[in-house]
C-alpha positions as CSV (number, residue, x, y, z in Angstrom):
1,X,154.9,-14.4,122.0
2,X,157.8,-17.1,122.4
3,X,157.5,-20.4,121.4
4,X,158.9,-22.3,124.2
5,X,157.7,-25.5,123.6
6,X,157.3,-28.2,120.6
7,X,153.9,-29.6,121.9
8,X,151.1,-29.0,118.0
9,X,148.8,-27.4,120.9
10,X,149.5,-24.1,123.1
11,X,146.9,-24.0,126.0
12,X,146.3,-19.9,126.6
13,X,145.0,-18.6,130.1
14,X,142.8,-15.3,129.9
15,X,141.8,-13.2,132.5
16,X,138.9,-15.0,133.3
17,X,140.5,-18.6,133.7
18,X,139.7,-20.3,136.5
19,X,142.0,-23.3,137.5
20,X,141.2,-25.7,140.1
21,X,143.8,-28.5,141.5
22,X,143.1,-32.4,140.3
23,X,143.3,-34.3,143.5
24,X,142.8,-37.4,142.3
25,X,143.4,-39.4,138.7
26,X,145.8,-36.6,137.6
27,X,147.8,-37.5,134.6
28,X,151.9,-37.9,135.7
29,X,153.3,-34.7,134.5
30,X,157.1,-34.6,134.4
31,X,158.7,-32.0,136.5
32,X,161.3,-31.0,133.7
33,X,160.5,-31.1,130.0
34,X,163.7,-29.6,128.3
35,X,163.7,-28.3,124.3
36,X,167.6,-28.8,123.9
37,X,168.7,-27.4,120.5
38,X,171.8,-28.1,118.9
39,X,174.0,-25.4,117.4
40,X,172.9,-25.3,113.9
41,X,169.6,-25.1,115.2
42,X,170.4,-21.9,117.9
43,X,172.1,-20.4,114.2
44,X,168.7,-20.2,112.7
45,X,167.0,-19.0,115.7
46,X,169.3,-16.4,116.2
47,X,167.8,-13.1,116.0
48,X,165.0,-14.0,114.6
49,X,162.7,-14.0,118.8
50,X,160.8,-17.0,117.4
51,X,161.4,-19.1,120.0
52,X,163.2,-19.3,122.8
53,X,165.2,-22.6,123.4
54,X,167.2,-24.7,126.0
55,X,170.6,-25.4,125.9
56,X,173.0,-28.4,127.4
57,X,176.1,-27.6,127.9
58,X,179.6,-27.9,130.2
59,X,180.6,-24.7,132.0
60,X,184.1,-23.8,130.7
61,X,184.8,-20.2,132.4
62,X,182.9,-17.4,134.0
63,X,183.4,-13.9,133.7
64,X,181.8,-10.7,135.5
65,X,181.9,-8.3,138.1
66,X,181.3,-9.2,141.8
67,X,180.4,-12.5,141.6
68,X,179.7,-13.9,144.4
69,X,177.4,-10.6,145.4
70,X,174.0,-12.3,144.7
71,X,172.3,-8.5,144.9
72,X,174.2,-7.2,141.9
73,X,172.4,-7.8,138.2
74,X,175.9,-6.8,136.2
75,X,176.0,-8.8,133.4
76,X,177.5,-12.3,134.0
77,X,179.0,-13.8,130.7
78,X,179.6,-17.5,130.6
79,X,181.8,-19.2,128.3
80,X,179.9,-22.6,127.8
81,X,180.9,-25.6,125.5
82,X,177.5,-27.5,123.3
83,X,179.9,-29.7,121.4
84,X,183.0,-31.2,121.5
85,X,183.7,-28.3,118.6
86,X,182.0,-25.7,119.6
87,X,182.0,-23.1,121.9
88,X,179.3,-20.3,122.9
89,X,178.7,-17.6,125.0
90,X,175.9,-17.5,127.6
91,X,175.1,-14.0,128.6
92,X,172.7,-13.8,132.3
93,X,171.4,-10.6,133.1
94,X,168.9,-9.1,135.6
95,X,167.1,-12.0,137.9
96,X,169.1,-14.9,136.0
97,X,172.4,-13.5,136.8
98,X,171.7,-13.1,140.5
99,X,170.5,-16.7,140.9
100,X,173.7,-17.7,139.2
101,X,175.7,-15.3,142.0
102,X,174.0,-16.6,144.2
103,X,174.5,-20.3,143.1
104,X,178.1,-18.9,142.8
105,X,178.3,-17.8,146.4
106,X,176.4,-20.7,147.9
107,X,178.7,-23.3,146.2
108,X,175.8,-25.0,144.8
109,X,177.3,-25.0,141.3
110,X,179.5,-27.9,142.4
111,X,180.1,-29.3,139.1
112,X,180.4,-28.2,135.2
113,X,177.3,-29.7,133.1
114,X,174.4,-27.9,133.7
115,X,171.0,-27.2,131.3
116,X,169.7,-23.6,130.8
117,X,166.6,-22.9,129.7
118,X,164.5,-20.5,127.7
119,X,167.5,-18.6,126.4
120,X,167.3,-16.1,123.2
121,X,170.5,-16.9,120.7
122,X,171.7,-13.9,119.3
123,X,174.7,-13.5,116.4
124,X,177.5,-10.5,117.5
125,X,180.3,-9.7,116.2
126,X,180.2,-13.5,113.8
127,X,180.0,-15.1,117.2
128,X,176.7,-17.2,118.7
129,X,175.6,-15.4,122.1
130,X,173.0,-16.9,124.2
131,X,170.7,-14.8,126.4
132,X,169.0,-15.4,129.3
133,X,165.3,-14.2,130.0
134,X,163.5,-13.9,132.9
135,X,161.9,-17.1,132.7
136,X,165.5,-18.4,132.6
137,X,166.4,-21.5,135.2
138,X,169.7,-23.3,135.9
139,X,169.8,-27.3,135.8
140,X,172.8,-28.9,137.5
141,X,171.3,-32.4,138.3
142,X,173.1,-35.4,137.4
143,X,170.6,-37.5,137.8
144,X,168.8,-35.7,134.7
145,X,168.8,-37.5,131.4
146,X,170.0,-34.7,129.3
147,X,173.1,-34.1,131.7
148,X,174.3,-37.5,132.0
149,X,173.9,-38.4,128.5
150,X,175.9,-34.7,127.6
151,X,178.9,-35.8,130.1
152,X,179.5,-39.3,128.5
153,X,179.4,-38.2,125.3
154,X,182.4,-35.6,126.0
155,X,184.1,-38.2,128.3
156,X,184.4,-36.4,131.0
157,X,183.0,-36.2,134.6
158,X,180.8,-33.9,136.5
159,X,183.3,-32.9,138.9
160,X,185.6,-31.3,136.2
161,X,186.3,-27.8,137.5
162,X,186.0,-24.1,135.7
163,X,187.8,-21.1,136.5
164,X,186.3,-17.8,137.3
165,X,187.3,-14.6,136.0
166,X,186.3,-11.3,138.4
167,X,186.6,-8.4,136.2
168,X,186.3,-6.0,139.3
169,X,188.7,-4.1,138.3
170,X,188.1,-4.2,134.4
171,X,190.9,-3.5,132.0
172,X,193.5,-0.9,132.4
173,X,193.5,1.7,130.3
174,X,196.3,2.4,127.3
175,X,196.7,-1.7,128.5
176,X,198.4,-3.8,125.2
177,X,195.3,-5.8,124.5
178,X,194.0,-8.1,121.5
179,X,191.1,-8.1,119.4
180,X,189.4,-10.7,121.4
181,X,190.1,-8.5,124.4
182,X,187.9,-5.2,122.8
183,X,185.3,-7.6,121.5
184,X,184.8,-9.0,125.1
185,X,185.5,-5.7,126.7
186,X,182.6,-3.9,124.5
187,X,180.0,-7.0,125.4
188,X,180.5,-6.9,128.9
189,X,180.1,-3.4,129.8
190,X,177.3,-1.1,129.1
191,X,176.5,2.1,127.5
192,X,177.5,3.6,131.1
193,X,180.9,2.6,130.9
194,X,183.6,4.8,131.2
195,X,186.1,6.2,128.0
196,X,188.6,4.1,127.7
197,X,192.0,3.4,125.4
198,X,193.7,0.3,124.7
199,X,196.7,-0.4,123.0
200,X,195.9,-3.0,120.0
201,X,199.2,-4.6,117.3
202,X,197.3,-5.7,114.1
203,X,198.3,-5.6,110.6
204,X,196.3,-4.0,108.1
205,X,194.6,-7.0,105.6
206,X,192.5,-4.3,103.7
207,X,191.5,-0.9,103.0
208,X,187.5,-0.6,103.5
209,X,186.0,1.3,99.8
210,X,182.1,0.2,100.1
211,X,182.0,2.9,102.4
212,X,183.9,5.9,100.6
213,X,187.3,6.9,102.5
214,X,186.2,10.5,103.3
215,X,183.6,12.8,104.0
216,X,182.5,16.6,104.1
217,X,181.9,18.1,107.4
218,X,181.5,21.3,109.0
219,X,184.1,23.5,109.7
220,X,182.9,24.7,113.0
221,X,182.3,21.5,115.0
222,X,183.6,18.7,112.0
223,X,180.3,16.8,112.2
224,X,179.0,15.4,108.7
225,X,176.6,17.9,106.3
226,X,173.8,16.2,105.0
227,X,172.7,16.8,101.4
228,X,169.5,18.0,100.5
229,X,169.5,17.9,97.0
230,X,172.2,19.5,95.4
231,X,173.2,21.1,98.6
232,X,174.7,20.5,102.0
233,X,173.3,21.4,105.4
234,X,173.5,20.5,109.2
235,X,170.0,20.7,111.2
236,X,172.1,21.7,114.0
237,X,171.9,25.2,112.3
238,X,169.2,28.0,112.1
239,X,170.8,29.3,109.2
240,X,172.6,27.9,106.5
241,X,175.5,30.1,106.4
242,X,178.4,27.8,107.1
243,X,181.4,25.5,105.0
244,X,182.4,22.4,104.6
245,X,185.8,21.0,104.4
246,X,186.6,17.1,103.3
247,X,187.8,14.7,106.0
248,X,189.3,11.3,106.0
249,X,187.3,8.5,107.7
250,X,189.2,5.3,106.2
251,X,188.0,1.7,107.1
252,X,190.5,-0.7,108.0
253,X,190.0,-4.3,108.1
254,X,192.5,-5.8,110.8
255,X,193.8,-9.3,111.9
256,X,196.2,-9.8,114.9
257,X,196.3,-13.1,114.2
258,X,193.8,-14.5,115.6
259,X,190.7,-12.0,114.9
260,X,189.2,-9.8,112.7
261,X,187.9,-6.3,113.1
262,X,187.0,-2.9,111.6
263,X,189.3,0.0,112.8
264,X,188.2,3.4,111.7
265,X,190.9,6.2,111.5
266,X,189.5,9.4,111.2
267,X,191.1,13.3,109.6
268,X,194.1,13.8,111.8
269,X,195.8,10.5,111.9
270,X,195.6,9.8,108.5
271,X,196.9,12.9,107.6
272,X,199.8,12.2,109.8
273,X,200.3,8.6,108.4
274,X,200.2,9.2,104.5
275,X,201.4,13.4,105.0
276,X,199.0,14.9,102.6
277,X,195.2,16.1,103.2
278,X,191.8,15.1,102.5
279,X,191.4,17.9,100.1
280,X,194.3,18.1,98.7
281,X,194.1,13.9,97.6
282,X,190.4,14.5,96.7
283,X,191.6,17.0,94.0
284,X,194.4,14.8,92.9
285,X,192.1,11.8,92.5
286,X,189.1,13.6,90.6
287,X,190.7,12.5,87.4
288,X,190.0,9.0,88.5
289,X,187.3,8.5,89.7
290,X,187.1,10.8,93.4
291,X,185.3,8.5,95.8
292,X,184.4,5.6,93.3
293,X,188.2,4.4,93.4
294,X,190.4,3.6,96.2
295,X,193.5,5.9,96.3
296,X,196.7,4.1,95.7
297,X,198.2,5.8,99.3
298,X,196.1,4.3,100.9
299,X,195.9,0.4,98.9
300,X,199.9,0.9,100.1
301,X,198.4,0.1,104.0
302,X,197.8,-3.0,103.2
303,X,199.8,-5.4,104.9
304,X,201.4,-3.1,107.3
305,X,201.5,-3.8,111.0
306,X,200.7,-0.9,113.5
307,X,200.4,-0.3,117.1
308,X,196.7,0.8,117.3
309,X,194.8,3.1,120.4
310,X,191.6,2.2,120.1
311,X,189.3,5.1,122.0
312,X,186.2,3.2,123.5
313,X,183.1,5.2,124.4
314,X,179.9,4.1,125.2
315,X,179.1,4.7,121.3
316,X,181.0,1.4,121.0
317,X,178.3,-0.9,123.3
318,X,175.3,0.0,121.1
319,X,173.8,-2.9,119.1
320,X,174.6,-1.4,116.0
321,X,177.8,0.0,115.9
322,X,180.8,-3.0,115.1
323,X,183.6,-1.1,114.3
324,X,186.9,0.7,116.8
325,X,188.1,4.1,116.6
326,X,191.8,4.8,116.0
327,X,192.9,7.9,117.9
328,X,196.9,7.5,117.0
329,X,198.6,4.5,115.1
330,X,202.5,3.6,114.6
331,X,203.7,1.1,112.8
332,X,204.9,-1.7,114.7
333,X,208.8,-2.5,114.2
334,X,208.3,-5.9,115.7
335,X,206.5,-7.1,112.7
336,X,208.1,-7.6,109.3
337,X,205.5,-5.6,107.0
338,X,204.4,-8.1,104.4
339,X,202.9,-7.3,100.8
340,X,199.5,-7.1,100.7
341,X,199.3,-10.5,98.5
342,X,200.8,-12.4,101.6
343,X,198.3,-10.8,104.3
344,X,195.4,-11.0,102.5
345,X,195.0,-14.2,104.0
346,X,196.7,-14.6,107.3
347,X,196.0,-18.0,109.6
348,X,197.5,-18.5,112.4
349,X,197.0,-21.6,114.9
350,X,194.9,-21.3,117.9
351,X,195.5,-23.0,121.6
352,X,191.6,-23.8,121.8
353,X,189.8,-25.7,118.3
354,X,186.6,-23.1,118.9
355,X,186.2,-19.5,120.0
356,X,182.6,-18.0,120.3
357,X,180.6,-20.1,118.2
358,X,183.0,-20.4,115.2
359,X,183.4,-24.1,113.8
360,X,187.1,-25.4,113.0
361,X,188.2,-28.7,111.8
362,X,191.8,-30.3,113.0
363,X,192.5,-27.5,115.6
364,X,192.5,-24.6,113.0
365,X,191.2,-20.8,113.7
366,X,188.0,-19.5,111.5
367,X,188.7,-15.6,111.5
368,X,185.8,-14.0,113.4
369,X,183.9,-12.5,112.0
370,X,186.4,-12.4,109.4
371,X,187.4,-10.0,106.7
372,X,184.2,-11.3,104.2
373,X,182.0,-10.7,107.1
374,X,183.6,-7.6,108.4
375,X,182.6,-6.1,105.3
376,X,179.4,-7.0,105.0
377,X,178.3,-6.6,108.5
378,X,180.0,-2.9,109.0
379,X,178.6,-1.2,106.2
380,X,176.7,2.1,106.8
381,X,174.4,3.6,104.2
382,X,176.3,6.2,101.3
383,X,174.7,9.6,101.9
């Protein structure tokens, strides 16, 4: 049950409710009651399905497929400004998003400010999303408190006009695209999207370690063995006759500059990129540590620009997965490669003072989700 209301009582209606109309010497109820939460507020609600709030806020952009077709229920993502600083992302699906087409295609959504109601905040990817529900309704009204009060405290006027983005087509494949670009990308499609690969340039901030940089699979079909006490096996098996070989899977927290990600390159590529093996390094670092320490080949990446193809498959729109998978990498000569002391922290300014949620004072970028959070977020459990 969602708490969509602040009222200290909740009247609930059971099967065998009757309810009867009061003709005369009803109480004036207002047509509209909205709960309008600020930002900090949606931050704490977020993920946690307690309660399902309403937002005020001024249309910026829209983005989805067909959208003027009121019959199609694609996702719809809007990109909708709470604050003078802040910046979130409304995300309409199933009945929501074809009243919004259909307000779309009607030309009813003549102006910007609008209230939407019962929405469930979510956190992805560092950023604040807000989702509709079915119970979900659009307020354009300027004649409504809320909006009129929201409008003069941004200065602006209700005619102020958005743009909106058809993404019909979608991206074009092996297309030179940024971080923002695969983090929208992988949010607005669904796990029946198409493969896909996209050309990314980032520099390497950091080498991954919470995670290990390598990993013993089969040698028939390379998936990971499992260990069962002081052995390995893979279920897909009858039998246990089989081998396992070591394989790189190496982490890499990457910036372009304006955002943060996780790229994982796998066996063949990192072979290719530091021209020794798995094995062959495991046996050299044993000495040291093995897996416990990072080896120094691969510290060395750190600060180096590339030229990323990122493989996209419907493994990447899952709720749990946050990280890209590198299918070839060269290193980009348009970049001077810096130490690693002078990338471990690279800024850069940004056209717009907010992207997704992410506060900033004076006009400057907060990496998102940034290289802390990166870490934190994309960790999978140590087998």
């Amino acid at each position: 049950m969602y708490k969509i209301t602040d009222h200290q009582f909740v009247i609930c209606f059971l099967p065998t409710t009757i309810i009867n109309e009061v003709i005369t010497g009803a109480p004036e109820i207002n047509l509209q009651k909205f709960i309008i939460r600020e930002f900090e507020n949606l931050q704490v609600l977020a993920n946690t399905n307690l309660e399902l709030p309403d937002v005020m806020g001024q249309i910026r952009s829209v983005q989805g497929s067909d959208l003027t077709n009121d019959a199609a229920t694609t996702q719809v993502t809007v990109r909708l400004l709470i604050t003078p600083m802040v910046t979130v992302y409304l995300s309409l699906w199933d009945e929501a998003v074809s009243t919004f087409r259909g307000l779309l295609k009607s030309g009813d959504i003549s102006q910007s400010f609008m209230v939407v109601t019962t929405v469930n905040p979510k956190i992805f990817g560092g950023n604040l999303y807000l989702n509709s529900t079915p119970a979900t309704q659009f307020y354009f009204d300027t004649d409504l408190p809320e909006i009129s009060e929201f409008t003069r405290s941004l200065g602006g006027t209700s005619s102020d006009v958005f743009h909106c983005v058809d993404t019909m087509e979608g991206l074009q494949k092996k297309e030179v695209v940024s971080i923002a670009n695969l983090n929208t990308f992988t949010f607005n499609s669904n796990e029946q999207t198409q493969e896909a690969d996209f050309l990314c340039k980032a520099r390497i901030v950091s080498v991954l370690h919470q995670n290990g940089w390598s990993f013993v699979s089969c040698t028939g079909c390379n998936r990971k063995l499992e260990k069962s006490g002081t052995s390995l096996r893979f279920n897909k098996y009858l039998t246990p006759i089989f081998t396992g070989v070591i394989r790189f899977r190496v982490e890499l927290a990457v910036d372009d500059g304006q955002d943060s990600a996780m790229f994982v390159v796998f066996d063949k590529q990192m072979t290719k990129l530091i021209k020794k093996e798995a094995a062959a390094l495991a046996l050299e670092e044993a000495p040291n540590g093995g897996e416990e320490e990072l080896p120094s080949c691969l510290e060395e990446l750190a600060g180096k620009a590339f030229v990323f193809q990122i493989h996209v498959t419907p493994y990447n729109f899952t709720a749990n997965h946050r990280s890209f998978t590198v299918s070839t990498l060269t290193e980009d000569p348009s970049i001077d490669n810096q130490p690693e002391s002078a990338s471990s922290n690279i800024e850069a300014s940004s056209s717009e003072p907010v992207v997704g949620g992410n506060q900033t004072k004076g006009g400057g970028r907060t990496t998102s989700p940034g290289i802390d959070n990166v870490e934190k977020s994309r960790k999978r459990p140590r087998e």
